[in-house]
C-alpha positions in Angstrom: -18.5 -64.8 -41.0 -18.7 -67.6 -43.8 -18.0 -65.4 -46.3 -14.6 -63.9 -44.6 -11.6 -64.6 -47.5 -14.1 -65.2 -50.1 -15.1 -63.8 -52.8 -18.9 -62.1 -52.3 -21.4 -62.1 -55.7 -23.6 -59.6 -55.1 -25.8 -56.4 -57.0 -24.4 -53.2 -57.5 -25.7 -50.2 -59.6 -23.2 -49.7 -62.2 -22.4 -46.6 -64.3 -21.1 -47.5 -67.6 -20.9 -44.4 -69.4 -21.4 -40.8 -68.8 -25.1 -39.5 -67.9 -26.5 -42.9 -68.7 -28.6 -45.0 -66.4 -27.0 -46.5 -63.7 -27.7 -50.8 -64.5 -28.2 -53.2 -62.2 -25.5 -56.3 -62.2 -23.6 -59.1 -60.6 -20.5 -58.2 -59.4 -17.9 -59.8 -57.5 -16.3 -57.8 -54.6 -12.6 -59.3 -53.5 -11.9 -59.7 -49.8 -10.0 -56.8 -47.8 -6.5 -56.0 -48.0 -4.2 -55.0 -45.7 -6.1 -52.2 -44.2 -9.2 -52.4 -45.6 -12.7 -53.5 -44.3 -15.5 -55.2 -46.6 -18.8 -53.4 -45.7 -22.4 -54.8 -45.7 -24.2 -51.7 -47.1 -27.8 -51.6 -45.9 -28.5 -47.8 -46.7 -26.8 -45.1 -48.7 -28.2 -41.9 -50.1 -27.5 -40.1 -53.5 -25.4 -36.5 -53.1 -25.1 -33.9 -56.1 -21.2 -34.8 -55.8 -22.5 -38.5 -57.1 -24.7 -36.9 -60.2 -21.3 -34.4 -60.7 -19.5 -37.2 -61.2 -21.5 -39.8 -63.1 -22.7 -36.4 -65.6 -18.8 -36.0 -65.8 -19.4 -32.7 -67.9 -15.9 -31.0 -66.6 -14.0 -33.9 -65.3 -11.7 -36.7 -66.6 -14.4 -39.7 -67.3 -13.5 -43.2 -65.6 -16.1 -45.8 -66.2 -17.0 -48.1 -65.9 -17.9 -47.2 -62.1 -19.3 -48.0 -58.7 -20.3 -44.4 -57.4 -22.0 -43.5 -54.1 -20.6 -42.3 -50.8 -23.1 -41.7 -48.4 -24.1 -44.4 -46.6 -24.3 -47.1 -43.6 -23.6 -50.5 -42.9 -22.3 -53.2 -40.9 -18.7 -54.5 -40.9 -18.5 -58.5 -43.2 -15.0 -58.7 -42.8 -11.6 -57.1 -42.1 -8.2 -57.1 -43.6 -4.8 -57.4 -42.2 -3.8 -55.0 -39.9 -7.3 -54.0 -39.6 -7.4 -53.4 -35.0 -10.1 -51.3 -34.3 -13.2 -52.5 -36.2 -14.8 -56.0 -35.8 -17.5 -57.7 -38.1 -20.7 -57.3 -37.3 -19.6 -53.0 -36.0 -21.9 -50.5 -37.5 -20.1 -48.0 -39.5 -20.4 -45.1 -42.4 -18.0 -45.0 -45.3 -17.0 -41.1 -45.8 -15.3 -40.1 -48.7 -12.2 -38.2 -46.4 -10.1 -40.2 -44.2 -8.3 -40.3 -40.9 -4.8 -42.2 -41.0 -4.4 -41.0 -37.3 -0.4 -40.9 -38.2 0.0 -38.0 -40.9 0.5 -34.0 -39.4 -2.9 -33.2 -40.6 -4.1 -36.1 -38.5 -1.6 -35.2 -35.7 -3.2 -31.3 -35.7 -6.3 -30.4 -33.8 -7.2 -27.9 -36.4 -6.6 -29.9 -39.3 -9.0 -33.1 -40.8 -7.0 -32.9 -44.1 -5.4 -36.3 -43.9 -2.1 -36.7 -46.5 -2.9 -40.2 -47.1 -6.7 -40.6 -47.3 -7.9 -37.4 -48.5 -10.3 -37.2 -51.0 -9.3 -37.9 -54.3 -12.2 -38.3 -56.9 -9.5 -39.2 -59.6 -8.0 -42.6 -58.4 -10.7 -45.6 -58.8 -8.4 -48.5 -57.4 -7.5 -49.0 -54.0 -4.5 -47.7 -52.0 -2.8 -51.0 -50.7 -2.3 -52.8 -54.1 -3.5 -50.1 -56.8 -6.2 -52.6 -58.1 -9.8 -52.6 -57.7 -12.2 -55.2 -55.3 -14.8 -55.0 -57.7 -14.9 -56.7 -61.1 -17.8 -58.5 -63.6 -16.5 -61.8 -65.2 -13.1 -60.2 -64.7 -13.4 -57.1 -66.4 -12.8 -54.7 -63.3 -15.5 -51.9 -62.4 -13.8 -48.7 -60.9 -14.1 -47.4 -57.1 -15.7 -44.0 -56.4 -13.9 -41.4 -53.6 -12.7 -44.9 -51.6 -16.5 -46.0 -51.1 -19.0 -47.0 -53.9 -21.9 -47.7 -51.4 -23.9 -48.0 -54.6 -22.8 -51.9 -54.0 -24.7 -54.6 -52.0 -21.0 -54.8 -50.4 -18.0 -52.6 -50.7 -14.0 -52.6 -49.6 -12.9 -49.1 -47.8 -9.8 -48.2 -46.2 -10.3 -48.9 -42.5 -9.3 -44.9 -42.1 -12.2 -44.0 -44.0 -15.0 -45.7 -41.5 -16.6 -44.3 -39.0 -17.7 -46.7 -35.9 -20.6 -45.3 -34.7 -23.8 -46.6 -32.1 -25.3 -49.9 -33.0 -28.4 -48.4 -32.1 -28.8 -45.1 -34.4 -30.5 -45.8 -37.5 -28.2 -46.4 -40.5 -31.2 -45.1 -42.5 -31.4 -41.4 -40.6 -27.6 -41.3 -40.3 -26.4 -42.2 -43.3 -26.7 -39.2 -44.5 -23.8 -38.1 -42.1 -21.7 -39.5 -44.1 -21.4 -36.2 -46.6 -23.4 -33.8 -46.7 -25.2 -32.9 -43.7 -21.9 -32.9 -41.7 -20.2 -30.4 -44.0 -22.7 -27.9 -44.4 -23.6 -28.7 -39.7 -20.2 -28.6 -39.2 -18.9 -25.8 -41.4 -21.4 -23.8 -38.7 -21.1 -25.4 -35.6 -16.6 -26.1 -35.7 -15.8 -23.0 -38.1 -18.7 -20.0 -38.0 -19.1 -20.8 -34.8 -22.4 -18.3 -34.1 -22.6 -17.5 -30.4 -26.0 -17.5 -29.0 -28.4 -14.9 -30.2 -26.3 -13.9 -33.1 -27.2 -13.4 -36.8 -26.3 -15.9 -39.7 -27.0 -15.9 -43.2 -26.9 -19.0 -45.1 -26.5 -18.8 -48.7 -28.2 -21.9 -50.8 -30.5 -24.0 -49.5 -29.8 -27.5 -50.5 -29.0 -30.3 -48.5 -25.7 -28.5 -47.3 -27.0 -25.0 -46.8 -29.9 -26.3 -45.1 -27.6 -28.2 -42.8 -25.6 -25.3 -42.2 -28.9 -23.8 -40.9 -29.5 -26.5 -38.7 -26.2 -25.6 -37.2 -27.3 -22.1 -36.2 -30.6 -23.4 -34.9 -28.5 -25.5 -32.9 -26.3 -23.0 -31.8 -29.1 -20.6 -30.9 -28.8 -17.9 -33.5 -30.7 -15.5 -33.5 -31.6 -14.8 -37.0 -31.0 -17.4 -39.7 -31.6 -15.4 -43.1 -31.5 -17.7 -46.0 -30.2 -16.5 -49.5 -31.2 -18.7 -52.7 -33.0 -18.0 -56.1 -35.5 -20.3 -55.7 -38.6 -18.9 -53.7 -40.0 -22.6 -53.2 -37.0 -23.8 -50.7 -37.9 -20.8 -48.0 -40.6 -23.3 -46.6 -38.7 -26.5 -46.4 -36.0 -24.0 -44.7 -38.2 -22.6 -41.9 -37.9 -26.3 -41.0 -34.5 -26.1 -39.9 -34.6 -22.9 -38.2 -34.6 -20.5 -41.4 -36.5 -17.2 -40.0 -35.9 -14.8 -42.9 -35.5 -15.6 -47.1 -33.9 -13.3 -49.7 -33.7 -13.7 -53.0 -31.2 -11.9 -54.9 -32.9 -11.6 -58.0 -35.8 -9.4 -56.2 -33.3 -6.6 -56.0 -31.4 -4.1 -58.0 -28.2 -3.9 -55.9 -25.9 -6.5 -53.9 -27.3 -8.8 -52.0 -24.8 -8.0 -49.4 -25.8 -4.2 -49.1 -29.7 -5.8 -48.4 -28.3 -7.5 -45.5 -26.2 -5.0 -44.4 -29.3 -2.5 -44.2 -31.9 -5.6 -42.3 -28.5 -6.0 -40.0 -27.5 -2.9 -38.6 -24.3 -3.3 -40.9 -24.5 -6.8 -41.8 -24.7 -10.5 -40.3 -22.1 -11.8 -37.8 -21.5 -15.2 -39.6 -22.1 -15.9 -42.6 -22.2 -20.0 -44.9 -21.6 -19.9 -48.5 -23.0 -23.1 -49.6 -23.3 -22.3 -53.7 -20.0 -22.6 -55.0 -21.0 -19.8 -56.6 -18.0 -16.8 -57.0 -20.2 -14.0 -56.7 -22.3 -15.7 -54.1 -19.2 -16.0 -52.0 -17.8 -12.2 -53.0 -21.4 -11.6 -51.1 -21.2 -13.7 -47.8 -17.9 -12.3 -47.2 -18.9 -8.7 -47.9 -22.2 -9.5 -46.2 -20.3 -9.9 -42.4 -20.0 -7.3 -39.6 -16.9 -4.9 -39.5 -14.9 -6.0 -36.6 -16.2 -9.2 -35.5 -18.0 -11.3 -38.6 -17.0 -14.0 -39.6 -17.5 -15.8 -43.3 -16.9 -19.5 -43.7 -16.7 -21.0 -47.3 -18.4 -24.6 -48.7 -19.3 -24.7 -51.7 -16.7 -26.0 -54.5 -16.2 -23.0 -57.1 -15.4 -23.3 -60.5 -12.2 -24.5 -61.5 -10.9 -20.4 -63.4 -13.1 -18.9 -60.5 -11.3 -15.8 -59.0 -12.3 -14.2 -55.9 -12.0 -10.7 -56.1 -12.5 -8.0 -52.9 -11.1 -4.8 -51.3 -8.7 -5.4 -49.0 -10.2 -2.9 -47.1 -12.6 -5.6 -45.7 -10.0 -7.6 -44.1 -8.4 -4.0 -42.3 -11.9 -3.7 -41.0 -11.5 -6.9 -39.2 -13.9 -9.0 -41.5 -12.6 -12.4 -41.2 -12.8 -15.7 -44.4 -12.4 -19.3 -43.9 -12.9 -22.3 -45.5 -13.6 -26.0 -44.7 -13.5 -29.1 -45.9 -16.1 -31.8 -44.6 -17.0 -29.3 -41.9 -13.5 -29.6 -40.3 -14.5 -33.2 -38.7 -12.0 -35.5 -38.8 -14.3 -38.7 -39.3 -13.1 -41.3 -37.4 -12.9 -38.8 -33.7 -15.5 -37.1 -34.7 -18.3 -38.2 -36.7 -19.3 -41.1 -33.6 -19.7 -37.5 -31.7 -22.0 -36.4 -34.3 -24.8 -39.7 -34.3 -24.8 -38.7 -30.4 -26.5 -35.5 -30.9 -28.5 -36.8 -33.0 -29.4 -39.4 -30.4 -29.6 -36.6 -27.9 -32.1 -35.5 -30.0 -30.0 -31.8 -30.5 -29.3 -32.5 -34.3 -32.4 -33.4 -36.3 -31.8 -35.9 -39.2 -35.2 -36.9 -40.3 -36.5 -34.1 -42.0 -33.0 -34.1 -44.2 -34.7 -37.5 -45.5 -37.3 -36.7 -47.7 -37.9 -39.4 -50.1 -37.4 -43.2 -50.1 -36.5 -45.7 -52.9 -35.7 -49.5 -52.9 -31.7 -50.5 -54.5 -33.7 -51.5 -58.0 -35.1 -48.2 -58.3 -32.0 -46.4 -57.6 -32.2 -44.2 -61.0 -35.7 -42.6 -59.7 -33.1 -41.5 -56.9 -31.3 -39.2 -59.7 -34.7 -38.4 -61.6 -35.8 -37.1 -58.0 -32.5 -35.0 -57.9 -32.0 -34.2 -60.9 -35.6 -32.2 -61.1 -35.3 -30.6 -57.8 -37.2 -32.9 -55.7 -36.7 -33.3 -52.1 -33.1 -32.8 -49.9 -31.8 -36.4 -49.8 -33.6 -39.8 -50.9 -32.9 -42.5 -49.1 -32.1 -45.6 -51.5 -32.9 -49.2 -48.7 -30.7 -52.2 -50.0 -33.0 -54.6 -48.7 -36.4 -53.1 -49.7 
């Protein structure tokens, strides 16, 4: 490419200060370093972790700041060192990495890698401690190793995932985050065996995925658990059969399931961050074989309290991170079932907005609208 070594000027929505309208500017994006690869983003979605983070209501404020983290592109350039992807490659930025050489990346059961896990603090890169992005010198922060709210961006070669030139980077994208952790905390962790029960609690973009995991695996029963009545519709869509909303009853939720069960669900997906919502998919699971998996991000003084009674009666708790895929080995895996046409991406992507109107992306969010809007670079 012409533009390999140089310097790229391109648009980029910048945050500036907390809960304040993302603004369009020029930026300039620095080549790769030593292990790093400068993406051309053509799609990128926005995720509730994005809005967290730009609110920045409980956590340390760094602006200003290129957020975004789910996306797809195609490879500009690569940095020393850089092997295994080539320009022109299709890839998607996640916000976890793979160094391949750590013992997290050495264990099978393990996608908690020591070098390139997520860290939502550190808005520089690793080679060098500096940042690739900077207006008329002033430097703009990174965001989780990927700020795909860029035109182009610089990610650690670890944290790319090569996958088929011919899936659509605007269905995909979303893989990136979301819809992997809540599939994947299903599919690699509850792991429902056909004609089971599951019960999925919150039905956002993650809980809906990890219904679309137990349609996929063939569950049975897919009861969904959120206190909004208006999402049991969108979720018959991925395989939802049964709604409950807590606040129509006078007792646990997890005693209701218990009683519509036969003595409660085999698997349960705690997608809230909620304490007491995951206090009830743990208590919510079969004595002797069920099985509760854990998503959501609690509070920070949260405290999960149960008898330990329930783990004597064979109740078993887990809990994942990025839906235990490791997303350089796996992720590629993931596009192919969607290719197969197994996993179903599109009706995850709801709305559509063009780069300039990214902010009607966190309007949409922000009021509840949709499950992920699709923001096109090119539009």
């Amino acid at each position: 490419m012409a533009t390999a070594g140089q310097v790229i000027r391109c648009k980029a929505a910048v945050a500036w200060e907390a809960g304040k309208p993302l603004v369009m500017e020029e930026v300039e994006v620095a080549p790769p370093q030593a292990m790093e690869v400068r993406v051309k983003i053509l799609f990128t979605s926005l995720c509730h972790t994005d809005v967290f983070f730009w609110d920045c209501k409980t956590q340390k404020p760094l602006f200003p700041r290129i957020l975004g983290h789910e996306a797809g592109g195609i490879v500009e350039s690569v940095g020393q060192g850089v092997t295994e992807l080539k320009p022109g490659d299709h890839v998607l930025p996640v916000f976890t990495g793979e160094c391949g050489e750590c013992a997290h990346c050495k264990s099978e059961e393990s996608n908690m890698c020591d070098l390139l896990r997520i860290n939502t603090d550190r808005g520089v890169m690793l080679a060098d401690g500096k940042s690739r992005f900077s207006i008329k010198g002033q430097p703009i922060y990174h965001f989780v190793g990927t700020s795909t709210f860029s035109e182009y961006t610089v990610v650690h070669v670890g944290c790319l995932a090569k996958v088929n030139p011919e899936a659509p980077l605007d269905k995909i994208c979303v893989l990136s985050c979301g819809i992997s952790t809540g599939f994947g905390a299903t599919v690699n962790v509850a792991k429902p065996k056909r004609g089971q029960s599951v019960a999925v609690f919150g039905l956002g973009a993650v809980g809906l995925a990890a219904c679309e995991g137990a349609r996929v695996s063939g569950a049975s029963r897919i009861i969904g658990i959120d206190l909004n009545p208006n999402r049991f519709e969108e979720a018959k869509k991925f395989g939802c059969t049964e709604f409950l909303n807590p606040k129509d009853y006078d007792r646990p939720i997890q005693q209701v399931i218990a009683e519509l069960t036969n003595g409660g669900v085999d698997r349960s997906v705690e997608c809230t961050g909620h304490i007491d919502a995951m206090i009830s998919a743990f208590e919510c699971v079969h004595d002797g074989w069920g099985v509760a998996v854990l998503v959501g991000v609690p509070h920070k003084d949260a405290v999960f309290k149960t008898h330990p009674m329930n783990f004597l009666n064979e109740k078993t708790l887990k809990g994942t991170f990025y839906g235990n895929y490791k997303p350089r080995s796996d992720i590629p895996g993931v596009v192919e079932l969607y290719m197969k046409k197994e996993l179903e991406l599109d009706k995850f992507c709801t709305h559509r907005v063009s780069f300039k109107d990214i902010n009607k992306a966190f309007d949409l969010m922000l009021s509840g609208q949709g499950i992920r809007c699709i923001i096109s670079m090119e539009d």
